[in-house]
N, C-alpha and C positions, 0 to 999 in steps of 0.2 A: 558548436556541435555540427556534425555532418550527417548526412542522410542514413549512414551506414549504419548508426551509433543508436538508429532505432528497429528493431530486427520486426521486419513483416512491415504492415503499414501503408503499403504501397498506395492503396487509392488514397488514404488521407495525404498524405506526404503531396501526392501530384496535383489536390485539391488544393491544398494551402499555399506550396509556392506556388500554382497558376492564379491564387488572388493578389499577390502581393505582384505578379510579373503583369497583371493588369488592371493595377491600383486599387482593386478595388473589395482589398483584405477590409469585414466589418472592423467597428470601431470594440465592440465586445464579442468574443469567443469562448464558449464553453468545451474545454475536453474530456469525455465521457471516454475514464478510461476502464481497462480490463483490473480486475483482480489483479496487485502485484505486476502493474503494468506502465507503460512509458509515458504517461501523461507529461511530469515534469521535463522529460526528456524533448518531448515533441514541442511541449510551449517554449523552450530553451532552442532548440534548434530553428522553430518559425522565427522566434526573434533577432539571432543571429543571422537569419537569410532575408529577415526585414530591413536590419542595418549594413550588411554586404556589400562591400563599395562593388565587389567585382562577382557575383550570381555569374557562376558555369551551371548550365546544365538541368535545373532544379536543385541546385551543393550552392552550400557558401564555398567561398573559396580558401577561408581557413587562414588568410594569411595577410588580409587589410587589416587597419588598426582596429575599424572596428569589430573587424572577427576577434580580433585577439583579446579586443576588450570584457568581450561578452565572453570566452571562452575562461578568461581567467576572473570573472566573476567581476570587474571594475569597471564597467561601464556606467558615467553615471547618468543614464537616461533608462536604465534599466532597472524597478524595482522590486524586488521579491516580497511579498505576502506569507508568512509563515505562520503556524499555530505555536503561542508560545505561552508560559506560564509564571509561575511562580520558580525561580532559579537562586543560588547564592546574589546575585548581583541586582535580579531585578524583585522586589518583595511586595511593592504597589501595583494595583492593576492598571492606575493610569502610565505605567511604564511599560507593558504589555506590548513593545513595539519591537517589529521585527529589526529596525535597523538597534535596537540593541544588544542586539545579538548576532550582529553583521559579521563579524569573524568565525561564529559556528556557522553560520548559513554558507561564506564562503567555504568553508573548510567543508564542509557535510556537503555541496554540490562536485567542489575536485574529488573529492576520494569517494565519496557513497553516490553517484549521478542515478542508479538506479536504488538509493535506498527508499523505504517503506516509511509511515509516519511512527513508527514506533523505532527506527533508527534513529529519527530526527531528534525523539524524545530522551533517548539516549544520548544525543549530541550535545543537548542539553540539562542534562540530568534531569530530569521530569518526568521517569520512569511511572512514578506513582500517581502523577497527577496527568489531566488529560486537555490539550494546548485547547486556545483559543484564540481566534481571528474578534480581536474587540476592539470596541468604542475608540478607546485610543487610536487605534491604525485607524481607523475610519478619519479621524483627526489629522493624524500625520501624510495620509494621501491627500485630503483636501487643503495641507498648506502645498504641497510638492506642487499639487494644480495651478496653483496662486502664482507658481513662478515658471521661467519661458526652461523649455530644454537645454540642458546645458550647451550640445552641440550642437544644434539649432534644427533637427529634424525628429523623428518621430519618442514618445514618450510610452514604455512599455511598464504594466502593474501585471506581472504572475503572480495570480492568489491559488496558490496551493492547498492541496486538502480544503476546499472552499466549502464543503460541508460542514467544516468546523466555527463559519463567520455566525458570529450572533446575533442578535436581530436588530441590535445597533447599530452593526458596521451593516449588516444588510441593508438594513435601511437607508445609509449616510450614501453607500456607494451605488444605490438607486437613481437617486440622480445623477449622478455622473455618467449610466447608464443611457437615462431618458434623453439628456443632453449634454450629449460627450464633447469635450475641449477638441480645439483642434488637433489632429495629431497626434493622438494619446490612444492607444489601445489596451484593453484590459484582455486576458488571460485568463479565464478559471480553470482550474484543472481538478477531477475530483472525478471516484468511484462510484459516485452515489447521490446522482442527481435530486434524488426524489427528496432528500432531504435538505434539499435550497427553497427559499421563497418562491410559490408558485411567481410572483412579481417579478423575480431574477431572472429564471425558468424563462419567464416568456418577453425577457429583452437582449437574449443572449444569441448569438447562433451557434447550432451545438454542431459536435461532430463525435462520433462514436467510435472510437479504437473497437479492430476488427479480434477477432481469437488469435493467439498466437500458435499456427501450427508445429506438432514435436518436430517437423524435418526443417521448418525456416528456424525455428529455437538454437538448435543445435548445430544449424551452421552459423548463425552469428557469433556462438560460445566456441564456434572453432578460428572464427576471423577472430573475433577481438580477443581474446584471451589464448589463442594457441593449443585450445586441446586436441588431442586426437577425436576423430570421429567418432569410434564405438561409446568412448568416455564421453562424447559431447550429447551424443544420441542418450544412453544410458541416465543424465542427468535432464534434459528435455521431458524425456518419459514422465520419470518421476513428479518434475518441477510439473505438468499438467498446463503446459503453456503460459505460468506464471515465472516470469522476468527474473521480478528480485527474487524468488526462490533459486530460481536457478544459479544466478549469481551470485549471491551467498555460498551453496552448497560447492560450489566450484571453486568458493575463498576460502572450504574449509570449516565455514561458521557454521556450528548444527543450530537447530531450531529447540531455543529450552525448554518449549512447549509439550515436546516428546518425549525430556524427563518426566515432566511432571504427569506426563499420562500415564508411564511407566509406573512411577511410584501409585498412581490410582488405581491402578489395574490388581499391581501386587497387593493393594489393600482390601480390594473388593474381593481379591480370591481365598485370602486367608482372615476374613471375615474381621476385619482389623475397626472394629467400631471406635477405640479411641482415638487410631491414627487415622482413620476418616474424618472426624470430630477436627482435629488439628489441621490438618490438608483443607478442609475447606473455609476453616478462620481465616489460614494464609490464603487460600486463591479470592475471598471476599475480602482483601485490600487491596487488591490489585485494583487500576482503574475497570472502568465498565471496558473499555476497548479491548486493553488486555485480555479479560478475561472472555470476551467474545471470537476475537483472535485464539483462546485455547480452544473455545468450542468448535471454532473454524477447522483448529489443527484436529483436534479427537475425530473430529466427522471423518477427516481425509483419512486417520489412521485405521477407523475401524472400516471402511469403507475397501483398503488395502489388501486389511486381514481375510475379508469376507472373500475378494479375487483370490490369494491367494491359498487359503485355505482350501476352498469348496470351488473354484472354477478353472482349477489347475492354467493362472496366466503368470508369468516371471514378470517379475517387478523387480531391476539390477538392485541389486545391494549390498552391502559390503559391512567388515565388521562386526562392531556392539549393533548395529543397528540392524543388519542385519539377524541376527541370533536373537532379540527380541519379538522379529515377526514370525520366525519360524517356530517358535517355542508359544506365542500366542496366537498366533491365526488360528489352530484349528479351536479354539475358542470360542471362535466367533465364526455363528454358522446360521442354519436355519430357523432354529433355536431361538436367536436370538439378534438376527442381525438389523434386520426391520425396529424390534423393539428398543436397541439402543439408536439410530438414527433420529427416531422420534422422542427419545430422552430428550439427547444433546439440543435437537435442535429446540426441542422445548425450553430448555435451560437456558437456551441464547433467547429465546423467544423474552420473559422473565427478565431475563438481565438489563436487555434492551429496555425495557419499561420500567427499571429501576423497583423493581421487588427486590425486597431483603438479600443482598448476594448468599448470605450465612445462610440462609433459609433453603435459598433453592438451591446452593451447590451440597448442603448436608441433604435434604430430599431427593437429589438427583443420585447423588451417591450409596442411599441406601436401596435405591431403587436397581443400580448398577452392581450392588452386590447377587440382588436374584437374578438378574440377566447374564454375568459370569457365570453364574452356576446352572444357571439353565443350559448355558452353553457347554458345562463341560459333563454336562447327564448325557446331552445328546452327544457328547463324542463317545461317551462312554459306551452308549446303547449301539452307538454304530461300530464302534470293535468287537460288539462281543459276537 
């Protein structure tokens, strides 16, 4: 990885390679990243400028062995930490380890470097069910410890999405924490600090990914991928300084989040109590993430509608997807716009705490039928 290949960043980026250019990178690292943001990116490229026979500048240089080892994912002093589950191949939890599934982790790092953990879930078919950092890995890092690095210098553990370690592995990899091996640096990388062991928390040193501004977004998406500026700006905007949004949209990939809002929307408006009923069986199997992840998406969309409708701002858009916010925005207004904010996030609220999914997304939803229509009285009242 190269410096480039992380867009904005700048003070963290000149913080971490100044520890490493004078020796004195801790032995544990927390990175506190943005929503949809570079953490994996960043803990991949430190490491890479950890093992850099030839450091230009604050850059690896891209082209020693061990750049090229870490770049095509073979390094073997390099270990990834992944959330993983129940797959075709792995059905026991004491098998629950990431290196067996070492060829999705390589594969899902070369092609998705900024994917999300619901990509990774995808990588692994584990759509339904929601990964975990367990007991096992805690296992299989404490034999890894027991032996000398294979090339005889530093030993790197990136535990990604580290919010998802259990309180087994948290525990196991405490110690190794309190009293680290020679040589061996861990990596945490995760959105969501608050939900680590306060114990983790306070033996780690943290560093916090800065906002991604729309004008450093959009020239990154015009260096690495080639777009034209207005289309790079255009997709910035939208993405809301969120990475893997952007990069997606820019692959092409829509977010199927925003069908399924679609189809909720059209059920609320034509009072579809059966096809409510149905809609929320299905979004109540999805995992709890998933479906927080929808609430995530519905907030951004009504929240789109409300600019566009009533505060006359353009939002680029193109398309099906377009012709959905123009036909719903004015929808969503005075009316009503406040009162769904505080659905949704209610919904998430509930979800999070593991109430009945059925319960709350069919209560949310018939609560979403009177704030549709509240909304389209008061467009009503405002034509006449």
């Amino acid at each position: 990885m190269k410096r480039a290949d992380i867009p904005g960043q700048e003070e963290l980026k000149n913080v971490l390679t100044a520890m490493v250019d004078r020796d004195s990178l801790p032995h544990a690292l927390l990175i506190h990243e943005q929503p949809g943001g570079t953490g994996l990116v960043a803990a991949r490229f430190l490491t890479q400028y950890l093992l850099c026979e030839n450091k230009q500048g604050g850059d690896t240089c891209g082209s020693c062995a061990n750049c090229i080892k870490v770049q095509n994912n073979t390094h073997p002093d390099v270990h990834y930490i992944f959330p993983v589950n129940k797959t075709k191949g792995i059905s026991k939890s004491e098998h629950f380890i990431t290196d067996n599934v070492a060829e999705e982790v390589r594969a899902f790092l070369a092609n998705q470097p900024y994917g999300d953990v619901r990509d990774w879930y995808t990588a692994i078919n584990i759509e339904k069910n929601k990964g975990i950092i367990s007991a096992a890995e805690g296992k299989e890092v404490a034999k890894k410890l027991m032996l000398r690095a294979y090339e005889g210098g530093y030993r790197i553990f990136i535990v990604w999405t580290a919010e998802l370690m259990n309180d087994t592995f948290a525990n196991k990899i405490l110690k190794n924490l309190e009293e680290p091996s020679d040589k061996t640096i861990f990596l945490l990388v995760t959105s969501t600090p608050s939900q680590l062991l306060t114990t983790i928390v306070s033996r780690v040193q943290r560093f916090q990914e800065d906002p991604v501004s729309e004008d450093v977004l959009a020239n990154f998406l015009v260096n690495r991928l080639g777009l034209n500026r207005p289309k790079a700006l255009d997709l910035a905007f939208r993405a809301e300084g969120n990475v893997h949004e952007a990069m997606k949209e820019a692959e092409g990939i829509v977010d199927p989040w925003l069908e399924e809002f679609k189809k909720w929307m059209r059920m609320a408006y034509v009072r579809d109590i059966g096809g409510m009923h149905n809609w929320c069986d299905k979004m109540s199997k999805n995992t709890r993430d998933a479906q927080i992840m929808f609430a995530t998406g519905a907030l951004k969309v009504i929240d789109r509608c409300y600019r566009l409708g009533w505060m006359d701002i353009n939002i680029p858009m193109e398309g099906e997807e377009a012709k959905f916010y123009k036909d719903f925005s004015p929808f969503i207004n005075t009316a009503n716009a406040e009162g769904f904010l505080d659905l949704i996030q209610e919904a998430a609220f509930h979800i999070e705490r593991n109430v009945n999914p059925k319960i709350v997304w069919f209560d949310t939803s018939i609560k979403a039928i009177r704030l549709v229509h509240a909304g389209k009285k008061s467009r009503a009242q405002a034509q006449a």
